[in-house]
LOKOL-170330 format. One line per field, with one value per atom (N, C-alpha, C): x, y, z; atom name; residue in three letters. Coordinates in pm, whole numbers, plus 50000, padded with zeros to 5 digits. Layout:
<atoms>
xx	c(X/...) .
yy	c(Y/...) .
zz	c(Z/...) .
atom	c(CA/...) .
type	c(Ala/...) .
</atoms>
This chain:
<atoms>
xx	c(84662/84736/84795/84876/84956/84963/85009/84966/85103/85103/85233/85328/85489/85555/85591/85589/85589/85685/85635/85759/85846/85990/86051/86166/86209/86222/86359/86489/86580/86607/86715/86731/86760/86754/86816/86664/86624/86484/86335/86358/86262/86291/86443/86493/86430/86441/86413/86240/86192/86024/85944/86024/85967/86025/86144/86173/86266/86292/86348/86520/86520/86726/86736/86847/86891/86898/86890/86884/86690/86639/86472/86471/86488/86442/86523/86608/86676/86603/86537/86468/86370/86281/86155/86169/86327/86323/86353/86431/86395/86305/86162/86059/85974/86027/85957/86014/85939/86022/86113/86277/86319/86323/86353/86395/86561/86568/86762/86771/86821/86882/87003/87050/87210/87270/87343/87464/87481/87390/87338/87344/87420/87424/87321/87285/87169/87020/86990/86794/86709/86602/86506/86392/86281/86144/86077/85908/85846/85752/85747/85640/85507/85418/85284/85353/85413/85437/85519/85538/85602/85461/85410/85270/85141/85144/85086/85139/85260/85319/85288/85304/85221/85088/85032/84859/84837/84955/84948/84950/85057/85085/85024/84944/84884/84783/84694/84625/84597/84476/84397/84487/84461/84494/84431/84299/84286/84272/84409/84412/84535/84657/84813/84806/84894/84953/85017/85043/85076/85258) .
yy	c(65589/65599/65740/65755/65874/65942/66093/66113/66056/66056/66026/66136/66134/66201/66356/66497/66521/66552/66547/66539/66642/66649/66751/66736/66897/66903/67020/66974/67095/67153/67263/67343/67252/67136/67092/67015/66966/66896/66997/67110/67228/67303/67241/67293/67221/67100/67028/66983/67008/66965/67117/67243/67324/67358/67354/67360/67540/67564/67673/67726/67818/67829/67800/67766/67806/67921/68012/68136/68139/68063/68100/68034/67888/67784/67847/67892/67935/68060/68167/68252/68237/68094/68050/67996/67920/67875/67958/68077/68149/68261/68233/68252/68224/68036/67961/67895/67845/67770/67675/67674/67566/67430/67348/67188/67164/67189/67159/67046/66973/66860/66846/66865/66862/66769/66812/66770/66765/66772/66821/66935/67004/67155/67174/67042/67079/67126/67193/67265/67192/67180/67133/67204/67227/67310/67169/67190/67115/67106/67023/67025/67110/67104/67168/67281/67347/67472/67544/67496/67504/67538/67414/67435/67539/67549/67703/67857/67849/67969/67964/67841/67908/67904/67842/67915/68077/68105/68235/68358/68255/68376/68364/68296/68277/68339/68483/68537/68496/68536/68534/68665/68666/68776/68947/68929/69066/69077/68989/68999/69071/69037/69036/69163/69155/69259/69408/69509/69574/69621) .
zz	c(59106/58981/58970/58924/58894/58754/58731/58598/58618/58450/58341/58407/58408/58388/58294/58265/58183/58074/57919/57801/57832/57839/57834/57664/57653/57543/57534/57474/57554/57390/57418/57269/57138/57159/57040/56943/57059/57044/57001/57068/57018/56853/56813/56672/56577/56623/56559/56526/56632/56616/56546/56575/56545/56444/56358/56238/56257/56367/56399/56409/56392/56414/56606/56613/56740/56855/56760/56834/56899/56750/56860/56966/56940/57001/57182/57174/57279/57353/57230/57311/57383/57338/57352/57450/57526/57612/57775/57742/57830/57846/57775/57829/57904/57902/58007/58152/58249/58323/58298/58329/58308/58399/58336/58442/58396/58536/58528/58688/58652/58726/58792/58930/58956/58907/58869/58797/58621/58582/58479/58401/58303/58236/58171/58125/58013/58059/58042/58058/57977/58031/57951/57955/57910/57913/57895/57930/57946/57835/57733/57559/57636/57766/57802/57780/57848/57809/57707/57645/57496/57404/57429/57349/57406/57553/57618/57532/57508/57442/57354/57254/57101/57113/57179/57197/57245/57326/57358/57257/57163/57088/56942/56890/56800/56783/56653/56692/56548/56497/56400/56302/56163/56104/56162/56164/56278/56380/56432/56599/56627/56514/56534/56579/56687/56789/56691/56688/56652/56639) .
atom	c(N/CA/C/N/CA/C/N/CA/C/N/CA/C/N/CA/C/N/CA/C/N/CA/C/N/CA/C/N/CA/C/N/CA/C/N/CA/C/N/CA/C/N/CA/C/N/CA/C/N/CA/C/N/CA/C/N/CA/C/N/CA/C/N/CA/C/N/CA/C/N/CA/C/N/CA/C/N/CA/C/N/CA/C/N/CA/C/N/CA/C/N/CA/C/N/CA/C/N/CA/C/N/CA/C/N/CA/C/N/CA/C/N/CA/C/N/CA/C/N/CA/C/N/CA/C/N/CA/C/N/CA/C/N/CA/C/N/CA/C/N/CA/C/N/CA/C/N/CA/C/N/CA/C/N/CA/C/N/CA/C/N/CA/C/N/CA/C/N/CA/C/N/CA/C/N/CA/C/N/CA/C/N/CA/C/N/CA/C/N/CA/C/N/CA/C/N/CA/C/N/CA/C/N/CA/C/N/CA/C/N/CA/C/N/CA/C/N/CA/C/N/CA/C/N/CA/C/N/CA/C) .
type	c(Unk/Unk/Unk/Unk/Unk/Unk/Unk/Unk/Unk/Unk/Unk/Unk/Unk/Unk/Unk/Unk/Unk/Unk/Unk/Unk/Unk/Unk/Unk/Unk/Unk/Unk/Unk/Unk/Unk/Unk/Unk/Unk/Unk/Unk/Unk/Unk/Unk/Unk/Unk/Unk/Unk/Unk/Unk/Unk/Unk/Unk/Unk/Unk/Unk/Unk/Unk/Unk/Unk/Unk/Unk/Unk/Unk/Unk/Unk/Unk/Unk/Unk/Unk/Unk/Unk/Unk/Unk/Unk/Unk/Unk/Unk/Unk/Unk/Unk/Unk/Unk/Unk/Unk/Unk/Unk/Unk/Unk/Unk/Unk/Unk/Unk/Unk/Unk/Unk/Unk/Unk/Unk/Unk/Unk/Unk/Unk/Unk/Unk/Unk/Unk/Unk/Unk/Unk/Unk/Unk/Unk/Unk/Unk/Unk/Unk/Unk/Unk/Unk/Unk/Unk/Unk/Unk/Unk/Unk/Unk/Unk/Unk/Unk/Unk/Unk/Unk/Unk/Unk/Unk/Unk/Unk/Unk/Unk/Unk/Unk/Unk/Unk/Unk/Unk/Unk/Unk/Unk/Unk/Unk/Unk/Unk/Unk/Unk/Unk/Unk/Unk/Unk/Unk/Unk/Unk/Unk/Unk/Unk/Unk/Unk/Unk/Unk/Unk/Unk/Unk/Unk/Unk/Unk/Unk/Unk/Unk/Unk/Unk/Unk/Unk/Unk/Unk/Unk/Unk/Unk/Unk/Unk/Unk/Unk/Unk/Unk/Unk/Unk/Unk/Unk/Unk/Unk/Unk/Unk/Unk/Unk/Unk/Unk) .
</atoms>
């Protein structure tokens, strides 16, 4: 058996689930690996690592970075 395929999610779809402007959802995406397809313009990021980054960056009130 094979795993599942994984969710991918491109700038328009990350605006929308995360409730964000365009400009984030775009920064957020070149923070991560992209998935681009020949022939294809559009990028996609992958929801695991979408959701790795906000675990990354999520700190408790006396954790936040300075």
């Amino acid at each position: 058996m094979t795993d599942p395929l994984p969710q991918l999610l491109d700038c328009k779809g990350l605006m929308a689930e995360l409730g964000v402007s365009r400009a984030v959802a775009e920064k957020i995406m070149r923070k991560l690996e992209v998935v681009q397809f020949d022939g294809i313009r559009k990028t996609f990021v992958r929801r695991g690592d979408v959701v790795a980054l906000i675990e990354r960056c999520t700190f408790s009130k006396d954790q936040v970075p300075a």
